[in-house]
MIBADREN-831946 format. One record per residue (C-alpha): x, y, z; residue in one letter. Coordinates in nm, 4 decimals. Layout:
<sites>
@c1: X&c2: Y&c3: Z&res: A
...
</sites>
This chain:
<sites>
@c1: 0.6365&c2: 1.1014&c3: -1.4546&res: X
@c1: 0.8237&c2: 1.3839&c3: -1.3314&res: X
@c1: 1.0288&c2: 1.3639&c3: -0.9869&res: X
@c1: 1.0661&c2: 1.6542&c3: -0.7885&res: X
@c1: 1.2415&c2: 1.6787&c3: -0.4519&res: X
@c1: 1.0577&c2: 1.6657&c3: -0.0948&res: X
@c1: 1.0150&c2: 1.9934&c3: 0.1235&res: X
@c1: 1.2244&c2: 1.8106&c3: 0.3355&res: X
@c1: 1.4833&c2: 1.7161&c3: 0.1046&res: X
@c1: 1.4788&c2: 1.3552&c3: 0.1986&res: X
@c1: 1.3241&c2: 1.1838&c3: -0.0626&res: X
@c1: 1.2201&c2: 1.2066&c3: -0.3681&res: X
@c1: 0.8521&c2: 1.1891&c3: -0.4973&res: X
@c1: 0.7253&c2: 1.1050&c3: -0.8178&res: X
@c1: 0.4029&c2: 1.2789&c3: -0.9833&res: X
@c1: 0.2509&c2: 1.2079&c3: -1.3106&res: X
</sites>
């Protein structure tokens, strides 16, 4: 799983 951070800069989401 590899976490990249949100357009937004908010979060952080997780895609794997």
């Amino acid at each position: 799983i590899v976490s990249y951070p949100d357009d937004a800069g908010e979060h952080a989401h997780k895609m794997g």
